[in-house]
MARNUKOL-167792 format. One record per residue (C-alpha): residue number from 1; residue in three letters; x, y, z. Coordinates in steps of 0.25 Angstrom, whole numbers. Layout:
<rodos>
     i    aa    east   north      up
   NUM   ala       X       Y       Z
...
</rodos>
This chain:
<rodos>
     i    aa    east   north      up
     1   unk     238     964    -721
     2   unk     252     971    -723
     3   unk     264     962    -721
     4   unk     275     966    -711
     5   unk     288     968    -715
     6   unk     299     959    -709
     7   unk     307     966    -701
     8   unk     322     966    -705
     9   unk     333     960    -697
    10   unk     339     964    -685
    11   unk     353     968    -690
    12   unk     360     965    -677
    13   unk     366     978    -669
    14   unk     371     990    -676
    15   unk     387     990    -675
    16   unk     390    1003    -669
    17   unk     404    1002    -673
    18   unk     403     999    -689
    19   unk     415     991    -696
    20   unk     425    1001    -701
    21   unk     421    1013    -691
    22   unk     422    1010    -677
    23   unk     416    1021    -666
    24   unk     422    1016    -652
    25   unk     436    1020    -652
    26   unk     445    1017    -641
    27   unk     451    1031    -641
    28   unk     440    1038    -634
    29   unk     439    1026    -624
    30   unk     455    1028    -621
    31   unk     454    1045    -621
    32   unk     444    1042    -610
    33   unk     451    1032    -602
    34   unk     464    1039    -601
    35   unk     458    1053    -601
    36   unk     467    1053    -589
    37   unk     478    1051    -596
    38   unk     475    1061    -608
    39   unk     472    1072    -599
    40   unk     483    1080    -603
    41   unk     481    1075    -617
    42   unk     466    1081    -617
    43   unk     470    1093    -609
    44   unk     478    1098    -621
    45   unk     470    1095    -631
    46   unk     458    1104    -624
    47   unk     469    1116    -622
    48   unk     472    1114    -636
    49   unk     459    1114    -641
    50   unk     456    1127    -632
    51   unk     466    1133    -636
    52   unk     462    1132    -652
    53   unk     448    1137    -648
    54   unk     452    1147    -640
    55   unk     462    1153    -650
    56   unk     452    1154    -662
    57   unk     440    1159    -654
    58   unk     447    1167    -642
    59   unk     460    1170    -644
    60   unk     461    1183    -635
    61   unk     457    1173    -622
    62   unk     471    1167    -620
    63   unk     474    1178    -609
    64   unk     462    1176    -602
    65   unk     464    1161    -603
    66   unk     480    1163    -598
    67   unk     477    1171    -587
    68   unk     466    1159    -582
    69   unk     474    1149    -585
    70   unk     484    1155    -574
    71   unk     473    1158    -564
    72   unk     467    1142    -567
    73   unk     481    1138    -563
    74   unk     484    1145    -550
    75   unk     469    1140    -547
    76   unk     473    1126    -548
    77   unk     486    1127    -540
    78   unk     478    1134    -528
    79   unk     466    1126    -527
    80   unk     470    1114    -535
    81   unk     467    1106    -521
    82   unk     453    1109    -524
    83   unk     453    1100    -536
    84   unk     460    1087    -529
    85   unk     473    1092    -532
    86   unk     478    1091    -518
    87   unk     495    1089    -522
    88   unk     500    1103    -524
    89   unk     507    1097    -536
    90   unk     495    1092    -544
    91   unk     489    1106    -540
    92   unk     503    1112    -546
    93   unk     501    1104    -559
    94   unk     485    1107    -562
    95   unk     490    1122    -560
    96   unk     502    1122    -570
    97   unk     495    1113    -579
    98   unk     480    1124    -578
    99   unk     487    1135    -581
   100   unk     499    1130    -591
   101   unk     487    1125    -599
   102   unk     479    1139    -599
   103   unk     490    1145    -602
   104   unk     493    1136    -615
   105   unk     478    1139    -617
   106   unk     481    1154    -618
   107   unk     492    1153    -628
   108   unk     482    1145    -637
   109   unk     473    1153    -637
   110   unk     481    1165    -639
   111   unk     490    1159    -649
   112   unk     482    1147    -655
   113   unk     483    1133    -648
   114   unk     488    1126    -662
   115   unk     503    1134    -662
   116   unk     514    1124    -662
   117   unk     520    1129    -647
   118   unk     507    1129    -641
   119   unk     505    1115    -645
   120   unk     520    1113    -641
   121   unk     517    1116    -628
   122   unk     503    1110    -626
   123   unk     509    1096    -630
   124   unk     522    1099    -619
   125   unk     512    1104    -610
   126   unk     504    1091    -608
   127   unk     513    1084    -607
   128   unk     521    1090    -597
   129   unk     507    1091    -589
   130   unk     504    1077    -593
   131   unk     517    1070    -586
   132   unk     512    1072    -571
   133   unk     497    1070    -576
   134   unk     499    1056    -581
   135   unk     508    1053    -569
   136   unk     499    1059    -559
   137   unk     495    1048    -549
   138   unk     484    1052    -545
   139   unk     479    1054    -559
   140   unk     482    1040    -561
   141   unk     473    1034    -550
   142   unk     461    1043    -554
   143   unk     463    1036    -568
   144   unk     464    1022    -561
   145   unk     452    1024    -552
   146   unk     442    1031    -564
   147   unk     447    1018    -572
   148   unk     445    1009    -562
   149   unk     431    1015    -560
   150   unk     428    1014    -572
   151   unk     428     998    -571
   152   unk     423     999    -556
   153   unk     409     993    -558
   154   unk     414     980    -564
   155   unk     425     980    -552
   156   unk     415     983    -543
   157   unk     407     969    -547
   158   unk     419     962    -548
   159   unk     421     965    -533
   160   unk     407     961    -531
   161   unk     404     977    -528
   162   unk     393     977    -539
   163   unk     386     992    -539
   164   unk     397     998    -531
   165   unk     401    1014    -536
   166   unk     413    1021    -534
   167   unk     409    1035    -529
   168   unk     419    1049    -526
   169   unk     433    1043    -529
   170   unk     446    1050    -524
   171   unk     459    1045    -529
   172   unk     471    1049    -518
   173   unk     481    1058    -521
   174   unk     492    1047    -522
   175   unk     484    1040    -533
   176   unk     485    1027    -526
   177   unk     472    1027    -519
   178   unk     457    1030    -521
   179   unk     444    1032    -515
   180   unk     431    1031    -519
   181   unk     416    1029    -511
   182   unk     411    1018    -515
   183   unk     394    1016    -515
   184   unk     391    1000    -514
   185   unk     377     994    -519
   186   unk     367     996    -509
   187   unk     369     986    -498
   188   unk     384     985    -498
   189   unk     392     991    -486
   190   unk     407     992    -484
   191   unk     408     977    -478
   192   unk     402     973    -492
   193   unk     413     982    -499
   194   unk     425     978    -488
   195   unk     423     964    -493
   196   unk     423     965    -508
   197   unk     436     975    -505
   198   unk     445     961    -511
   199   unk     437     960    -524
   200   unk     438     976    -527
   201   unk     453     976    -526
   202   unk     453     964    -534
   203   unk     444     970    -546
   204   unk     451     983    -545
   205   unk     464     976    -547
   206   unk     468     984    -536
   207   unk     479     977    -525
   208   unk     476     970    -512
   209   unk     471     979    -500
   210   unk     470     990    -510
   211   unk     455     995    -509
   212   unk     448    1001    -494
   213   unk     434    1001    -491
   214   unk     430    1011    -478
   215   unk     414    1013    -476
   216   unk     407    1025    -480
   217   unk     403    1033    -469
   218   unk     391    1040    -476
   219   unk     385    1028    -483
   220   unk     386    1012    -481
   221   unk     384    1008    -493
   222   unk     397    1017    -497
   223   unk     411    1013    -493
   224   unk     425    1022    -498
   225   unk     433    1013    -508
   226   unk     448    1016    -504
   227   unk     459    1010    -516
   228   unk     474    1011    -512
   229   unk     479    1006    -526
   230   unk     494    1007    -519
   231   unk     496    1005    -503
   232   unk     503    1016    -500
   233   unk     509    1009    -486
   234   unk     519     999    -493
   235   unk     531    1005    -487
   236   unk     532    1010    -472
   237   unk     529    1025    -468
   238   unk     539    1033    -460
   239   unk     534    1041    -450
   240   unk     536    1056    -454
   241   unk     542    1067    -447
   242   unk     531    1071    -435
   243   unk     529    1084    -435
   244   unk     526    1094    -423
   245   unk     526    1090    -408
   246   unk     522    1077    -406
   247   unk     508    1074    -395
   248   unk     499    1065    -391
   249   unk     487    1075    -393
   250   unk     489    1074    -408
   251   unk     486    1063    -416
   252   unk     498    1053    -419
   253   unk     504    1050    -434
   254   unk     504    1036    -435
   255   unk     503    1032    -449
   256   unk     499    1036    -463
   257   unk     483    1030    -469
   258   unk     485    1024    -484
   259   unk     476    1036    -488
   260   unk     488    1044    -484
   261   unk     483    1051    -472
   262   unk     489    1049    -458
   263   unk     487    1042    -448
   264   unk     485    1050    -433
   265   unk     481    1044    -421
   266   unk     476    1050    -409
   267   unk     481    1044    -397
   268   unk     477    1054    -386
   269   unk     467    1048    -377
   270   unk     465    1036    -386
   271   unk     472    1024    -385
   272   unk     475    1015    -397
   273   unk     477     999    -401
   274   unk     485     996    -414
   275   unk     490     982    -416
   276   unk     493     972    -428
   277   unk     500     960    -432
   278   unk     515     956    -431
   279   unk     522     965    -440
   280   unk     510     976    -444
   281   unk     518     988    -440
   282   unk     514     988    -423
   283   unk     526     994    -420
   284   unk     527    1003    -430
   285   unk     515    1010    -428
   286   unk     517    1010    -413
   287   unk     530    1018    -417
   288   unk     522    1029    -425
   289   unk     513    1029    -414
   290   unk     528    1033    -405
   291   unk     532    1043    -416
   292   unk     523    1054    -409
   293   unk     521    1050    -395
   294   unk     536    1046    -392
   295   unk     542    1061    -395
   296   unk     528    1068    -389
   297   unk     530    1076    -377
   298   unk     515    1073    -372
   299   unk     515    1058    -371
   300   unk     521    1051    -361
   301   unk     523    1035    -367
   302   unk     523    1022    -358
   303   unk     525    1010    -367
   304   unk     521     995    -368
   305   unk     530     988    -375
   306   unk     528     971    -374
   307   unk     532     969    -389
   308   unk     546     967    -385
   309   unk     549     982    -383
   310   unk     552     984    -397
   311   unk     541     994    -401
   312   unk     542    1003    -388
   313   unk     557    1004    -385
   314   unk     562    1011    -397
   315   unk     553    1024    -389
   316   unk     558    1021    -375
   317   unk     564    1033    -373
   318   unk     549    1041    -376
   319   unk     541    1032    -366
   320   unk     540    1035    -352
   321   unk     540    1020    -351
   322   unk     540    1005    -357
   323   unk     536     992    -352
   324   unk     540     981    -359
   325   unk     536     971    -346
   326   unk     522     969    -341
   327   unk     527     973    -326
   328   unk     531     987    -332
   329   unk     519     986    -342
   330   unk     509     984    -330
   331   unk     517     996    -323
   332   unk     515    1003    -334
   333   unk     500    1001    -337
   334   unk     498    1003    -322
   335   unk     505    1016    -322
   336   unk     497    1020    -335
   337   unk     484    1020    -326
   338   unk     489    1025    -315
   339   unk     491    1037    -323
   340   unk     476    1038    -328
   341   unk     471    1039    -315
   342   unk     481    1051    -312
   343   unk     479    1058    -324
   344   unk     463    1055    -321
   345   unk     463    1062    -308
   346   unk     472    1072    -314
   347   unk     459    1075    -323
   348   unk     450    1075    -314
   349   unk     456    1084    -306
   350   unk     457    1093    -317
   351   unk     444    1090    -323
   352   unk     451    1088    -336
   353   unk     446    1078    -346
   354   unk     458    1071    -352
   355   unk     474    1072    -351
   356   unk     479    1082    -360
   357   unk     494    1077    -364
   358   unk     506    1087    -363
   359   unk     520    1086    -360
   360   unk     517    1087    -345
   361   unk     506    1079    -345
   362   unk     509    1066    -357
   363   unk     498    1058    -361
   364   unk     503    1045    -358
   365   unk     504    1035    -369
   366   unk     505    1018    -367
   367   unk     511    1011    -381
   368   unk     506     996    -379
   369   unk     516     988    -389
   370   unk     510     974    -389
   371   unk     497     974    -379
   372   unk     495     959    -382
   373   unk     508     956    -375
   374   unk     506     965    -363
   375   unk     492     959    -361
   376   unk     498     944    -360
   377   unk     508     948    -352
   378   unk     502     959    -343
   379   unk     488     953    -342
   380   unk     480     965    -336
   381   unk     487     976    -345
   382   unk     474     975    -352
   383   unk     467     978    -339
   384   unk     479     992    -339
   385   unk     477     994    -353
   386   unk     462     995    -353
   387   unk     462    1004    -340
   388   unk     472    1015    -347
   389   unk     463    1013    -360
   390   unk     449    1017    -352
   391   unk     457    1027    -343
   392   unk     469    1032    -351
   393   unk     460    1040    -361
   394   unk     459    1054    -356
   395   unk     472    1054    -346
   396   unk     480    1052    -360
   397   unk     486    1037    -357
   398   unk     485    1032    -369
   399   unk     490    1015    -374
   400   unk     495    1015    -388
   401   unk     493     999    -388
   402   unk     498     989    -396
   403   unk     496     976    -400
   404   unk     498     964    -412
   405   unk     490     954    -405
   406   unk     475     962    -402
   407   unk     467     951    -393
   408   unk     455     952    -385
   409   unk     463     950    -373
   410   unk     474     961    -375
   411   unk     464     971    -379
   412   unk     457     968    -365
   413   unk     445     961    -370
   414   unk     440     973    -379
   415   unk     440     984    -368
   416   unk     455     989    -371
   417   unk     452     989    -385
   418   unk     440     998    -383
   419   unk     449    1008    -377
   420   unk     459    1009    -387
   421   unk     452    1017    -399
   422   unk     462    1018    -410
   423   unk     464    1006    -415
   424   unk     475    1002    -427
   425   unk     477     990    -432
   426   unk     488     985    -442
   427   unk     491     972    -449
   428   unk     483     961    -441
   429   unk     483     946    -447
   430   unk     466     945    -444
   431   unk     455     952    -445
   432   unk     451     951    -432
   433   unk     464     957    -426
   434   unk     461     970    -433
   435   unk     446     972    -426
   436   unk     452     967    -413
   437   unk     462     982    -415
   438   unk     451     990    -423
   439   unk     438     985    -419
   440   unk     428     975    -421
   441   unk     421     976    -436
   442   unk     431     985    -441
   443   unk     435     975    -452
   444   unk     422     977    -458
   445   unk     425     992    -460
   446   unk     437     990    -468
   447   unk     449     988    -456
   448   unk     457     976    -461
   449   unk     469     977    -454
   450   unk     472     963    -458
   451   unk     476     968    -471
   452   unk     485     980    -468
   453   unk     497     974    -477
   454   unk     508     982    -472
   455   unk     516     983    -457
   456   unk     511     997    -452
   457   unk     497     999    -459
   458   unk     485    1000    -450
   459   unk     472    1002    -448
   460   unk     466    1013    -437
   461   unk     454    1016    -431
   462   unk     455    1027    -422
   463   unk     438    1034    -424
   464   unk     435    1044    -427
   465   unk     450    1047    -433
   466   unk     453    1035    -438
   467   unk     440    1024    -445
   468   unk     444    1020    -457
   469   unk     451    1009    -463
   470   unk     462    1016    -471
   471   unk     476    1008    -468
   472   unk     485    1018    -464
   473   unk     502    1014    -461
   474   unk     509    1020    -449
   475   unk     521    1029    -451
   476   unk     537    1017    -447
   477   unk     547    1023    -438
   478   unk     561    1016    -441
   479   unk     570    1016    -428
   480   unk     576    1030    -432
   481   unk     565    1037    -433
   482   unk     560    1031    -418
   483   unk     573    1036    -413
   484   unk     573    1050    -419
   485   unk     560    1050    -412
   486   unk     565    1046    -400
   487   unk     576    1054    -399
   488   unk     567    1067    -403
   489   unk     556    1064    -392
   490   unk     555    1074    -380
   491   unk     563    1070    -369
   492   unk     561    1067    -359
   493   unk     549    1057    -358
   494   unk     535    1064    -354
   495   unk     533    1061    -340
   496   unk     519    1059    -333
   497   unk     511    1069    -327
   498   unk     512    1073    -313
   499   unk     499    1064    -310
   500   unk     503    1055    -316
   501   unk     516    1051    -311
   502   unk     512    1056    -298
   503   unk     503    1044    -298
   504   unk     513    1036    -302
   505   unk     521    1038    -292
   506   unk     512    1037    -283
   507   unk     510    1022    -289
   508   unk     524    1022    -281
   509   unk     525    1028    -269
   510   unk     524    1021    -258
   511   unk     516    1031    -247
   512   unk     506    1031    -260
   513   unk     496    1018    -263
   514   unk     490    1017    -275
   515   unk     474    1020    -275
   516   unk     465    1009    -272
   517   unk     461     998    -282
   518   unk     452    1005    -290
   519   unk     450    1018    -286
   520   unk     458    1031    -291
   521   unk     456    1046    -282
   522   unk     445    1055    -282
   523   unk     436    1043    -283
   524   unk     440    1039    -298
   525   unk     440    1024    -302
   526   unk     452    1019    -309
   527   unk     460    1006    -313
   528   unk     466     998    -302
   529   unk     479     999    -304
   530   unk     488     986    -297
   531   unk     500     992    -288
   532   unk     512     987    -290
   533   unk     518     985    -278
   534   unk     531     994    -278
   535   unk     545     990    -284
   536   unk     553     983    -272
   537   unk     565     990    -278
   538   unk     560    1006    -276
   539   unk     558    1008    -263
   540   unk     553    1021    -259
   541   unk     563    1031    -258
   542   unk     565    1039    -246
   543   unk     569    1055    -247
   544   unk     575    1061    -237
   545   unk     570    1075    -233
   546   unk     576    1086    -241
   547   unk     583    1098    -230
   548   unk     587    1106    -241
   549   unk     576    1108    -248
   550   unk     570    1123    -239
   551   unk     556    1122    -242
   552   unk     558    1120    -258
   553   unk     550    1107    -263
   554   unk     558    1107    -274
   555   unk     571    1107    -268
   556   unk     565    1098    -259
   557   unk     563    1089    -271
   558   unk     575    1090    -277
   559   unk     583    1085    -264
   560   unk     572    1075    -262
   561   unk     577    1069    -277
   562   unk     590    1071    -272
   563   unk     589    1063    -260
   564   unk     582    1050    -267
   565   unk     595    1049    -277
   566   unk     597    1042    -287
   567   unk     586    1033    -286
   568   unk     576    1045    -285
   569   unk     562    1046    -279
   570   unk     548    1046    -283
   571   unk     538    1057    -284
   572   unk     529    1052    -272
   573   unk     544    1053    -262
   574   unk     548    1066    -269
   575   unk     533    1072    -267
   576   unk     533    1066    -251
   577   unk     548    1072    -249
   578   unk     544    1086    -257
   579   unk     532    1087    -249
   580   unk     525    1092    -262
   581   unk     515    1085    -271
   582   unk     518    1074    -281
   583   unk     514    1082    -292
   584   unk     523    1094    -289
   585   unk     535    1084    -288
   586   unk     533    1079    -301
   587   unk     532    1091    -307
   588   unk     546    1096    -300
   589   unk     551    1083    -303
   590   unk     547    1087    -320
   591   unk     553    1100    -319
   592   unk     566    1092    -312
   593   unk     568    1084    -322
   594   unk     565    1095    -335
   595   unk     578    1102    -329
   596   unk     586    1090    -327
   597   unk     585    1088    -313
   598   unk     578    1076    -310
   599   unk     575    1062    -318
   600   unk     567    1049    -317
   601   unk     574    1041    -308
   602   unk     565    1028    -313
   603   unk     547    1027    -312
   604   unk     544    1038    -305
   605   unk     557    1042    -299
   606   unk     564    1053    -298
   607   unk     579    1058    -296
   608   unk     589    1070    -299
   609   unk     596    1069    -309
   610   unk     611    1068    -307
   611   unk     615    1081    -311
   612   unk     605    1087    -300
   613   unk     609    1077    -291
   614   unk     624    1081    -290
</rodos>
């Protein structure tokens, strides 16, 4: 039987790397991580060795490769946007560099790549095309991001986001932010991703409040990963220059989203609720708010103002009127429905569907600074508030309401809130405060007002224009700029419809009750508004029949405004001394006042003015 050799012993792992000859190198490790960098390093040497081949082999090319050179750079300028070069001056530099290189390309191969001025020029030419390379921004974020992907999986488990990828990432033009859709591990959700959002910034090394996380519409396992490396909203943002006529039926410009798109809010037929704590810019976007309904000639603005009057009165000579009491805010409230129901039967007269605003016929817009003042000091202006909210929609009465204190109770229990649809919310010191403005379970789809950082920046949700969680900043107006805006508004202030200060001044006359409790003509159900009983100081005024006037109702007008003097008369006496319809009398009484002939002698009085009274 043959003996088996012993096998020999194991020698241990080959050394791929013998002493004296090593084959890692940390060059080509280095040429890769900064191939960024080197870009125009390796673009020069691949021109350089194009050229040398080109010259040996084909040397009668070099007018073909001229002439494409020239039509690859005009290509690049046109329809460089194509490419993501969406600034005309990264298109301007991809074009002159495209065809300057091309055309370098041509003379080396005419001439022969290796000739002292050729070589001259390639080195000046990289770098003079290398300086606004290496300084590009948004060069430099795409390198910060592909390096920080690089090491995203251990980042990931650090942030206890094990098996999460980084899928389709887009660095913004300003190189300070980038996206990415980001696919959790089966099983995770945006709630699982929203609460590991503290651990990512922290194994990103990135700054606090710095990473977003909004759901993923097309799958749930899926969220889109948002990194703001540098808050763009340190410093406040002035309101630009508004350009073309300002209205109502467009949407407003409030504000500017960190993403870098603006902020506009529809506030025909919708009415909205902003609110935040002491200091978190309230009054300031209530002011950006003003910016476009104070000069437009289609909106007619009656203003609640319990702060103190400091957010409202800088405007006062663009509203119609201010109430800074709760006698004249319950005036004012009252008023407010009774023009709903005239401008509802106006409708349904008409069979029209909703209250189109233009200079003759305003929409009519109620700021509310400081609800939770005016609900403790005017108990049922929730009960107002609530009826203009549920009614007020397609007549175009509109509350711009707000507040830095939102309770149950002054948003009426729920039911007002219901009614104001766009919601935005800034600084607020709890969580809870935010869903009380935004809506309940909005925190656990990325809304944390609570840690807005900065006076002005908010939160908006307004569907289906406005439901994400992207931070956006509203625009500051300095005292100036208010008064430049005031001074350049239409003057004089938008007055009311014909129905609808006809059914104020109907609230007024005396030969004219109000409807029952309850009940609204043609058999329509509306509020019940409480009558004030009349002033004790205005009583009715008594005209005199006018002899002068031969038949003409508008002579007979003017010498019934004439005879009332100085103290003027109200629509309901003019209309009864005219013998003409209200409606008619107010229109007159429009015309009157374009030419200078008449003016408001107080609410719903009217005078001559004193040049047509001598």
């Amino acid at each position: 039987m043959r003996r088996r050799r012993p096998h020999p012993p194991y020698p241990g792992p080959i050394d791929p790397e013998p002493d004296g000859y090593r084959l890692r190198s940390p060059l080509p490790r280095l040429a890769w991580r900064y191939r960024s960098e080197l870009a125009p390093l390796y673009a020069a040497v691949a021109l350089l060795v194009a050229g040398v081949v080109l010259h040996g082999f084909w040397p009668g090319w070099w007018q073909i490769i001229a002439a494409v050179a020239v039509a690859a750079g005009l290509i690049v300028g046109d329809l460089g946007h194509r490419l993501g070069l969406d600034r005309a001056v990264e298109r301007g530099y991809a074009a002159t560099v495209t065809a300057a290189g091309g055309l370098w390309l041509a003379a080396a191969t005419r001439f022969g790549a290796l000739r002292r001025p050729l070589l001259v020029v390639l080195l000046a030419g990289m770098l003079l095309a290398g300086v606004p390379w290496w300084t590009h921004r948004r060069r430099r974020a795409k390198v910060r991001v592909v390096r920080a992907m690089t090491t995203w999986a251990e980042d990931a488990a650090a942030a206890d986001l094990d098996g999460a990828h980084l899928q389709h990432v887009d660095v913004a033009g300003d190189g300070q932010q980038w996206t990415a859709r980001l696919l959790l591990p089966k099983g995770k959700t945006l709630a699982d991703a929203l609460a590991r959002v503290p651990k990512l910034e922290s194994a990103l090394g990135l700054r606090p409040r710095a990473i977003r996380v909004e759901e993923d519409p097309t799958l749930a396992r899926r969220v889109i990963l948002r990194v703001v490396t540098r808050d763009p909203h340190t410093r406040p943002l002035p309101m630009p220059e508004l350009t073309g006529r300002p209205t109502i039926t467009h949407p407003l410009l409030v504000g500017v989203y960190e993403t870098g798109e603006p902020l506009r809010v529809d506030l025909l037929r919708k009415h909205a609720l902003f609110g935040g704590a002491t200091g978190s810019g309230k009054s300031t976007l209530l002011n950006a708010f003003l910016a476009t309904l104070a000069p437009a000639p289609d909106v007619l603005l009656w203003g609640i103002d319990f702060a103190g009057g400091t957010a409202l009165i800088p405007w006062q000579q663009c509203f119609g009127r201010i109430a800074t009491t709760p006698t004249h805010a319950r005036a004012l409230l009252a008023d407010a429905c009774r023009v709903i129901d005239a401008r509802n039967r106006w409708l349904v007269h008409h069979g029209r569907d909703a209250w189109q605003p233009t200079p003759d016929t305003p929409a009519l817009m109620i700021p509310v600074d400081e609800l939770a003042e005016l609900v403790e000091q005017l108990p049922d202006a929730a009960t107002f508030l609530d009826t203009i909210a549920r009614l007020g929609r397609k007549t175009a009465v509109t509350l711009l309401v707000a507040t830095q204190r939102p309770t149950q109770q002054a948003l009426g229990g729920g039911a007002l809130r219901a009614q104001l649809t766009i919601r935005i919310c800034l600084r607020v010191t709890e969580p809870a405060d935010g869903e009380l403005i935004l809506g309940r379970g909005k925190a656990k789809q990325g809304y944390r007002p609570d840690l807005l950082d900065a006076p002005g920046k908010l939160l908006a949700w307004d569907p289906p224009d406005h439901t994400r969680p992207v931070p956006a900043k509203a625009y500051t107006l300095d005292r100036g700029r208010i008064r430049q805006l005031v001074n350049s508004a239409q003057q004089p202030v938008p007055e009311l419809d014909p129905d609808s200060a006809d059914a104020l001044a109907e609230r007024d006359a005396p030969d004219q009750p109000p409807p029952e409790r309850g009940t609204a003509p043609e058999g329509r159900t509306t509020y019940a508004l409480p009558v004030p009983p009349p002033p004790p100081d205005e009583p009715t005024t008594v005209i005199e029949d006018a002899d002068d006037s031969d038949g003409d109702p508008l002579a007979a007008l003017l010498a019934a405004l004439q005879a009332a003097g100085p103290r003027g008369a109200r629509v309901a006496e003019l209309a009864h001394t005219v013998g003409r319809a209200k409606t008619w009398v107010y229109e007159r009484l429009q015309e009157l006042a374009r030419q200078g002939l008449v003016e408001r002698a107080g609410h719903g009085r009217w005078r001559l003015t004193e040049q047509a009274a001598q």
